[in-house]
TIKOLLUM-539974 format. One record per residue (C-alpha): residue number from 0; x, y, z. Coordinates in nm, 2 decimals, always signed. Layout:
N
NUM, X, Y, Z .
...
This chain:
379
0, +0.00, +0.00, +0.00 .
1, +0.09, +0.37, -0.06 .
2, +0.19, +0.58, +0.25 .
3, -0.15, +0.80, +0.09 .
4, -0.38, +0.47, +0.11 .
5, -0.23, +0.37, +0.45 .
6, -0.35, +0.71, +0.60 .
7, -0.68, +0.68, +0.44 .
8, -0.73, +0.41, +0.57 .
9, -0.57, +0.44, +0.95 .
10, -0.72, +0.80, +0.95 .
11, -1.08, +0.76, +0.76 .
12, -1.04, +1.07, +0.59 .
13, -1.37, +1.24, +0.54 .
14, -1.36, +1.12, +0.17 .
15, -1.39, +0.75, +0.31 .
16, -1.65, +0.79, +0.58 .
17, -1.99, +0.65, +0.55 .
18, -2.30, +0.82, +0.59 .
19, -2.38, +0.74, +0.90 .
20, -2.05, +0.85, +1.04 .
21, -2.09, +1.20, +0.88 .
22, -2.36, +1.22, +1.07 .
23, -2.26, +1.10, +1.40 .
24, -2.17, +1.41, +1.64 .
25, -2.08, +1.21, +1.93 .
26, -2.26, +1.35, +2.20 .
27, -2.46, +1.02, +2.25 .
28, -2.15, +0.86, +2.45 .
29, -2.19, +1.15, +2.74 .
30, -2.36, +0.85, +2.95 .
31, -2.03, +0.68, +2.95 .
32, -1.82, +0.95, +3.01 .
33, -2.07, +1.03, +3.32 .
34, -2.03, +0.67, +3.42 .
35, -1.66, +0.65, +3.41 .
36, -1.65, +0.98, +3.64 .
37, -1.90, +0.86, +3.93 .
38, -1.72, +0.53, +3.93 .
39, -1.36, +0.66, +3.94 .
40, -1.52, +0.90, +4.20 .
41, -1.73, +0.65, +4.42 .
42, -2.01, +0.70, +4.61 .
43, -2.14, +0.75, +4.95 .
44, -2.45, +0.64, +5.14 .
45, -2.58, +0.73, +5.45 .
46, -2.81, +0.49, +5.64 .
47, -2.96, +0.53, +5.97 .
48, -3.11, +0.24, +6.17 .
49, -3.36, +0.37, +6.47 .
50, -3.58, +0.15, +6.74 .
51, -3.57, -0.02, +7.04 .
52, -3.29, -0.23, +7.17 .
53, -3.33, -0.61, +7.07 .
54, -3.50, -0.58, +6.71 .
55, -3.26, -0.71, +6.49 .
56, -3.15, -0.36, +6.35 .
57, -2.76, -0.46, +6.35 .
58, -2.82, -0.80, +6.22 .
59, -3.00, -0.67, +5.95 .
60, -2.79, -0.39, +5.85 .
61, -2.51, -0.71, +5.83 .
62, -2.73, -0.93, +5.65 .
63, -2.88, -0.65, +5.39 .
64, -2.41, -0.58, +5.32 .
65, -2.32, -0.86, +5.38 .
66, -2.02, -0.74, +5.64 .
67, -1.99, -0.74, +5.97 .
68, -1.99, -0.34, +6.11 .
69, -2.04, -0.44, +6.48 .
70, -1.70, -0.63, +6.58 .
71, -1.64, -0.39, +6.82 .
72, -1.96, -0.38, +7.00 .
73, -1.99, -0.41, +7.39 .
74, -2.35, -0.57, +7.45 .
75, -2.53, -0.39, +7.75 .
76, -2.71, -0.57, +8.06 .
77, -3.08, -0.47, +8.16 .
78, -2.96, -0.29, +8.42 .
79, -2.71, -0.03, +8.17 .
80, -2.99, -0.04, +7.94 .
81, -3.25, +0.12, +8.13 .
82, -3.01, +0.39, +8.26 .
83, -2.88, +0.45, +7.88 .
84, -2.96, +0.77, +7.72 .
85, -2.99, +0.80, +7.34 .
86, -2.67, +0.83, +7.17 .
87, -2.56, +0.82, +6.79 .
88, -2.26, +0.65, +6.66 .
89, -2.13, +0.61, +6.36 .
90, -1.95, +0.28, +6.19 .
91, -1.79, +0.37, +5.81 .
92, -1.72, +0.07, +5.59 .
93, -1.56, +0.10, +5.22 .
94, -1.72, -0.17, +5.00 .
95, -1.63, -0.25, +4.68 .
96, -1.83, -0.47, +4.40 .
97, -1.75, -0.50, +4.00 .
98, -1.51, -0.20, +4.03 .
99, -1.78, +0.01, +4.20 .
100, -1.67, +0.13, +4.55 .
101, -1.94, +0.25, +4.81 .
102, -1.89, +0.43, +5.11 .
103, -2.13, +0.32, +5.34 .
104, -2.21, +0.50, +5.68 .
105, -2.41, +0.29, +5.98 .
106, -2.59, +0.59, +6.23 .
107, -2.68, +0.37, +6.51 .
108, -2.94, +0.52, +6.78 .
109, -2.86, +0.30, +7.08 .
110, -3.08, +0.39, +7.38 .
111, -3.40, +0.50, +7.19 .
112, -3.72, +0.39, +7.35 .
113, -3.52, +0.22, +7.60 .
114, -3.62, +0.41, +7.92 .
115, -3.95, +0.44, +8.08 .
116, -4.02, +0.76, +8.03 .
117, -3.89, +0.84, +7.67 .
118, -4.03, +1.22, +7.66 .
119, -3.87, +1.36, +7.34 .
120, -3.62, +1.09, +7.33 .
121, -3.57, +1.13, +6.94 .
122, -3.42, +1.47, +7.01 .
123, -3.08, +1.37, +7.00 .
124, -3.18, +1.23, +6.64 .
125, -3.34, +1.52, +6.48 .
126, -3.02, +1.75, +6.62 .
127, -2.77, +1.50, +6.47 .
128, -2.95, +1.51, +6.14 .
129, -2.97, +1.93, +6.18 .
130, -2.59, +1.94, +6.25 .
131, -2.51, +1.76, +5.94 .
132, -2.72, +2.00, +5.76 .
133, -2.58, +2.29, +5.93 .
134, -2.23, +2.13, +5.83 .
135, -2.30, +2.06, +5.42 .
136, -2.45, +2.43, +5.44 .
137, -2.12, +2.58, +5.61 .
138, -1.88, +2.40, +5.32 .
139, -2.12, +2.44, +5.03 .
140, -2.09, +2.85, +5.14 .
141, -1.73, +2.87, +5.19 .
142, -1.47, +2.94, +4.90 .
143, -1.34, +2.59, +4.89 .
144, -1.63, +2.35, +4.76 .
145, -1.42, +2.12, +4.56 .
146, -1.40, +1.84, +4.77 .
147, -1.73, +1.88, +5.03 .
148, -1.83, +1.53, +5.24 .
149, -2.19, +1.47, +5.24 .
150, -2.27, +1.35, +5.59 .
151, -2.61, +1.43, +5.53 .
152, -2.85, +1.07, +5.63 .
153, -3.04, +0.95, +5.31 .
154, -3.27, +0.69, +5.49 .
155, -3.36, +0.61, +5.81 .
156, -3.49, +0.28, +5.87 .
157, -3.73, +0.27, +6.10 .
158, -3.84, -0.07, +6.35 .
159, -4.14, -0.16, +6.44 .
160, -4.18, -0.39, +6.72 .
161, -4.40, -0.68, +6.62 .
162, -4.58, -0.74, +6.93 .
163, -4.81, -0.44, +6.95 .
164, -5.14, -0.40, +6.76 .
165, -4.97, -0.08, +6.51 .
166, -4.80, +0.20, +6.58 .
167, -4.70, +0.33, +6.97 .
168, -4.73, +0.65, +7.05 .
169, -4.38, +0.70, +7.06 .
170, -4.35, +0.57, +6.72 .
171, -4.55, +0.81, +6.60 .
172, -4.36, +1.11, +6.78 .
173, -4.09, +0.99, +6.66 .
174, -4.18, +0.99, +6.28 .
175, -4.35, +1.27, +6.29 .
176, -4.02, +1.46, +6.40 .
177, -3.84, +1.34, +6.17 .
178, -4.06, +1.32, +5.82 .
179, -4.00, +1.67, +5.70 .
180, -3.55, +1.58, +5.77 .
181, -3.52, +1.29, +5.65 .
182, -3.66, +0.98, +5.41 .
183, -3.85, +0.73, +5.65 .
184, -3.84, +0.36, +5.56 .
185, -4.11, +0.17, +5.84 .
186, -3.97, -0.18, +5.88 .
187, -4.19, -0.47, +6.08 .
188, -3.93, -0.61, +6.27 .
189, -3.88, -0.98, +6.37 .
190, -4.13, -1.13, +6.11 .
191, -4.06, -1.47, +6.20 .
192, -4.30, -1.37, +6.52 .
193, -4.58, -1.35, +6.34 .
194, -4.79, -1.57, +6.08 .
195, -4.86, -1.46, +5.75 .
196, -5.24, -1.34, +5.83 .
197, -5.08, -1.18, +6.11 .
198, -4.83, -1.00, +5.93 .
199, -5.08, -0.88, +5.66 .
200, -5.29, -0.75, +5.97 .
201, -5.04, -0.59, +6.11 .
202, -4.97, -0.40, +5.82 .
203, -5.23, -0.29, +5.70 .
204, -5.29, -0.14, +6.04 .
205, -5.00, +0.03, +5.99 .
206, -5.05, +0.17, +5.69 .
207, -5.40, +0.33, +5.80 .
208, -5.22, +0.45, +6.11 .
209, -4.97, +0.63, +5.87 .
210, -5.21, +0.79, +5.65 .
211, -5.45, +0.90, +5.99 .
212, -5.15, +1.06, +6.14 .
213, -5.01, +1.28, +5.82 .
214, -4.67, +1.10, +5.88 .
215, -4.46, +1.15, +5.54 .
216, -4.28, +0.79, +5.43 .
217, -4.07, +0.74, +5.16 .
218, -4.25, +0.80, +4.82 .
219, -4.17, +0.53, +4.58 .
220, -4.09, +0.73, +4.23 .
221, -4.42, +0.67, +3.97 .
222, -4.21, +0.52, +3.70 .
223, -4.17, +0.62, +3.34 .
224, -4.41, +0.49, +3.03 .
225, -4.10, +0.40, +2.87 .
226, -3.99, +0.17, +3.17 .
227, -3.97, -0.24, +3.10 .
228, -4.26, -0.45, +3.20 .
229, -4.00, -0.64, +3.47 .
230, -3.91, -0.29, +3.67 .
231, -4.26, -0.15, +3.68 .
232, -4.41, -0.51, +3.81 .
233, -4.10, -0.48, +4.08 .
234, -4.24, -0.08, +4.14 .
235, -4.58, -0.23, +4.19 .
236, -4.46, -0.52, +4.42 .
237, -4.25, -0.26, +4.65 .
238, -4.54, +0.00, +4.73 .
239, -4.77, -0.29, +4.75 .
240, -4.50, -0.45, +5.01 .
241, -4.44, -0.13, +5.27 .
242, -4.38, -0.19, +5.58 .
243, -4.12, -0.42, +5.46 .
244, -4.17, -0.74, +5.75 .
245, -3.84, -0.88, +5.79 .
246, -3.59, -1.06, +5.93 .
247, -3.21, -1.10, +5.99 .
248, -2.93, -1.33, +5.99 .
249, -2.58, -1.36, +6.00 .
250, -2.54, -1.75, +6.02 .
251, -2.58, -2.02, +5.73 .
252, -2.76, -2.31, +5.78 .
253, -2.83, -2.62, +5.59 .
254, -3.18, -2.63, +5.43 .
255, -3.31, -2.87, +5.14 .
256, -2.98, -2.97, +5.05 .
257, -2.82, -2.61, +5.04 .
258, -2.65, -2.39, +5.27 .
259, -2.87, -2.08, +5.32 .
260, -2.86, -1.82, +5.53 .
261, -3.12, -1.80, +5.80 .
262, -3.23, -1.92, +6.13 .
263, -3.29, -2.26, +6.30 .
264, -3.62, -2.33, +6.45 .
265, -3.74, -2.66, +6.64 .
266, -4.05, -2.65, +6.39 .
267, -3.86, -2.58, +6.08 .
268, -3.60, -2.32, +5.92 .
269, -3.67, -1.93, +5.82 .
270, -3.50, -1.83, +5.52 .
271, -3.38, -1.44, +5.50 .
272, -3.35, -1.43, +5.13 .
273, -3.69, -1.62, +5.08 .
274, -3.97, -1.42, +4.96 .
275, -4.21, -1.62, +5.07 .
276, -4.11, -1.58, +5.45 .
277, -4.01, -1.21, +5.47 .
278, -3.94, -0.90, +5.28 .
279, -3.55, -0.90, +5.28 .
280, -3.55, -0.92, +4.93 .
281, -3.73, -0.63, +4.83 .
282, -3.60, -0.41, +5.10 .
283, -3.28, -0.51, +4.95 .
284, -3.36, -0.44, +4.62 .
285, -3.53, -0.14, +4.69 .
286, -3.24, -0.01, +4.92 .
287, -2.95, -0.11, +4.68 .
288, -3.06, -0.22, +4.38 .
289, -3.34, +0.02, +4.28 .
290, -3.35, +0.31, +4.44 .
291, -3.02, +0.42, +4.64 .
292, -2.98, +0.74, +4.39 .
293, -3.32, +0.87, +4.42 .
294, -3.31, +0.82, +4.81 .
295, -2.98, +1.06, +4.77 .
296, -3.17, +1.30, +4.51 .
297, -3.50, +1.34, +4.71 .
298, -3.23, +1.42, +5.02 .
299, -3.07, +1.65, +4.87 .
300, -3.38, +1.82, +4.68 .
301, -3.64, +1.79, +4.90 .
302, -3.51, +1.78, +5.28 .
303, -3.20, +1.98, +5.26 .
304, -3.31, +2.24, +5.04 .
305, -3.65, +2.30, +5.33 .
306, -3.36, +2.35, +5.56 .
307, -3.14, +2.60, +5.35 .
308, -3.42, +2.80, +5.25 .
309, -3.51, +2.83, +5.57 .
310, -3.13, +2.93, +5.73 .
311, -3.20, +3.17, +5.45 .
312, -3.47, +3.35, +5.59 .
313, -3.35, +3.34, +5.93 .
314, -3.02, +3.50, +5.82 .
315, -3.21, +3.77, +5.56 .
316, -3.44, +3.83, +5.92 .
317, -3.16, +3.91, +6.14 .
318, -2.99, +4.09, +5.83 .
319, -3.28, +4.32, +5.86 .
320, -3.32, +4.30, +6.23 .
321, -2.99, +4.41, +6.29 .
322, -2.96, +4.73, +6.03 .
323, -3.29, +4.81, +6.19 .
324, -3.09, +4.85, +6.50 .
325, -2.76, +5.03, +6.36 .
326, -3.01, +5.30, +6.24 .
327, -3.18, +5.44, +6.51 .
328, -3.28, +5.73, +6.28 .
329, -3.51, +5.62, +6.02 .
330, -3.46, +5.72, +5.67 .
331, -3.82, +5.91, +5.51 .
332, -3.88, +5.89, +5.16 .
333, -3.82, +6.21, +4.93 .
334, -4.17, +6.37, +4.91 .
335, -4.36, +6.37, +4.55 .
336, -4.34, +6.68, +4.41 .
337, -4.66, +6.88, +4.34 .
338, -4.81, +7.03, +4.00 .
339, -4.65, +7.34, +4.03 .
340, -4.31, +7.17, +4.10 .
341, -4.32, +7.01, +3.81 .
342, -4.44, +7.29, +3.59 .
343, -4.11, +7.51, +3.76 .
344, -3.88, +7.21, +3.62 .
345, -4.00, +7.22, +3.30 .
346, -3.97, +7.57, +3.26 .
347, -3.61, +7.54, +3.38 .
348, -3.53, +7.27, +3.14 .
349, -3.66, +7.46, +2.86 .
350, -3.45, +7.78, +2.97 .
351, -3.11, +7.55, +2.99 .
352, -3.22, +7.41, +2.63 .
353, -3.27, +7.74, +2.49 .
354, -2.94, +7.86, +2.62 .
355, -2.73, +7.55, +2.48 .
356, -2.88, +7.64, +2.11 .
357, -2.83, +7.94, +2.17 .
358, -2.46, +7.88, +2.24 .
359, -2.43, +7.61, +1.96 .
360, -2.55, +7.87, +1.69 .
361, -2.32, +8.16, +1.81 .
362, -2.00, +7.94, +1.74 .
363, -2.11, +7.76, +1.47 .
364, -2.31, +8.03, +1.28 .
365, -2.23, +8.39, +1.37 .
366, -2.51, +8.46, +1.10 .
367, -2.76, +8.32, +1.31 .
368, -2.75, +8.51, +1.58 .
369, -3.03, +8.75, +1.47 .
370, -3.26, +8.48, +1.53 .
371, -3.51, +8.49, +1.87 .
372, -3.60, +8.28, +2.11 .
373, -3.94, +8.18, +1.92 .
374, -3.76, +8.08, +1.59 .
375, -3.49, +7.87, +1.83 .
376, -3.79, +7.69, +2.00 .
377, -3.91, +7.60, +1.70 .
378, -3.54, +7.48, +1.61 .
């Protein structure tokens, strides 16, 4: 081949390209390039995990990541349980699957609804969630925002014990102060309590109590006409599913000739991952698999911009407040000037326009200075 014909050819010069590729831009590969950014970036996700002591929240939160974020735990007596006071603490785990790498953050609430009187005991919680707020606000404001940490909470799983007949009133309190901070998952805890008719009771009951109340849950996304038949029947199956009755395990035992996880019962074995005992699944999918993002996007649209709109206001207030104070004396607006004002103005502003003629025509045209005032109003 000819050194011209070899560079044809490595090159496609635009005598050798097809249609098609004439008319391919390129813009359509801005997807991948997105993609390639958020993975070499990572992500983070922020999960908090609220109820009484002895639901099953930690062994869950293991069982839904599969990692253990409790190795360091020191288990409590009665007695240090009923004097504990509602603390938060955090556990941070990197994970990494297929390349993707997600860093996950654990807000524990140990103490809640522990005591006997528990008066405003999800205080501690809503100030938590404020002061990461607060925090996002101050580094979004400052001059460096190129590398800001969202701490902000995403989700907030919320148990309910299985043993009542609905919601307590402390469960209610307690979503109620938090529905307008954060996205509020309701989880029935310890299904394998309950029978199936009794779970189906129990939600349902739920449910009604939720809507009587006014207490703002998560709001599954209405998905898109363009959607696959497969993700809109899984959409259907979650809404249709909440609360999520489920169960946790971190130990594998041996049912129907496979190793499973789940737990080991003189009456039979409870599968986590079967769909027919529990809802791990779809909490799962919906969690991880579905819709992570839009728990992060209705965060970060929704919750956080109600509070910065609001530090807004309170900041434009005092603004006010404050010059209010500086300046004792108050400033009065310049008075509107009467007819006869205005009529004085004008008759000024026609004198100064007279004279500037008058001035223009005596050193341009010495000639015309025979002329009056009438003939330069009419100029």
């Amino acid at each position: 081949l000819t050194s011209g014909v070899r560079y044809m050819l490595c090159n496609k010069c635009p005598s050798s390209l097809s249609l098609q590729d004439k008319q391919y831009v390129g813009f359509a590969t801005l997807p991948n390039q997105v993609h390639r950014k958020s993975v070499k970036k990572g992500f983070d996700f922020t999960l908090m995990v609220a109820g009484e002591s002895g639901l099953g929240k930690s062994t869950l939160v293991n069982s839904l990541f599969l990692t253990d974020l409790y190795k360091d735990r020191k288990l409590l007596n009665a007695e240090e349980r009923i004097n504990q006071t509602v603390e938060i603490t955090k556990h941070t785990v990197d994970i990494e699957e297929k390349g993707v790498k997600l860093k996950l953050t654990i807000v524990d609430t140990p103490g809640f609804g522990d005591a006997v009187n528990n008066n405003e005991c999800w205080k501690p919680i809503t100030d938590y969630i404020d002061q990461q707020f607060e925090q996002y606000f101050r580094d979004e404001s400052g001059l460096n925002r190129k590398n800001i940490l969202d701490n902000r909470v995403h989700c907030c799983l919320y148990f309910i014990p299985p043993f009542g007949h609905g919601l307590r009133p402390v469960d209610v309190e307690f979503m109620k102060a938090l529905h307008e901070k954060v996205n509020i998952i309701p989880l029935v805890a310890k299904a394998d309590c309950l029978t199936p008719n009794e779970i189906k009771k129990l939600k349902d009951r739920v449910r009604d109590e939720i809507e009587r109340f006014g207490i703002k849950v998560y709001q599954f996304p209405e998905c898109d006409s363009d959607e696959d038949e497969e993700f809109k029947q899984m959409d259907k199956e979650l809404k249709e599913c909440t609360p999520f009755a489920v169960i946790g395990s971190n130990t594998v035992v041996e049912a129907r000739g496979q190793r499973v996880r789940g737990r080991l019962y003189p009456w039979g074995i409870v599968e986590v991952e079967n769909q027919s005992h529990c809802d791990f699944v779809k909490l799962r999918n919906m969690l991880i698999r579905s819709h992570m993002h839009d728990l992060k996007d209705v965060t970060c649209d929704v919750h956080y911009e109600n509070y910065r709109a609001h530090c807004i206001q309170e900041m434009t207030s005092k603004l006010a407040q404050d010059n209010r104070i500086d300046s004792p004396i108050p400033i009065l607006p310049l008075p509107t000037p009467d007819a006869e004002t205005e009529r004085l103005i004008k008759m000024k502003d026609e004198e100064v326009r007279i004279d500037n003629y008058s001035l223009i025509y005596s050193s341009v045209a010495p000639s015309y200075r025979c002329f009056d005032s009438e003939s330069l109003k009419k100029a």
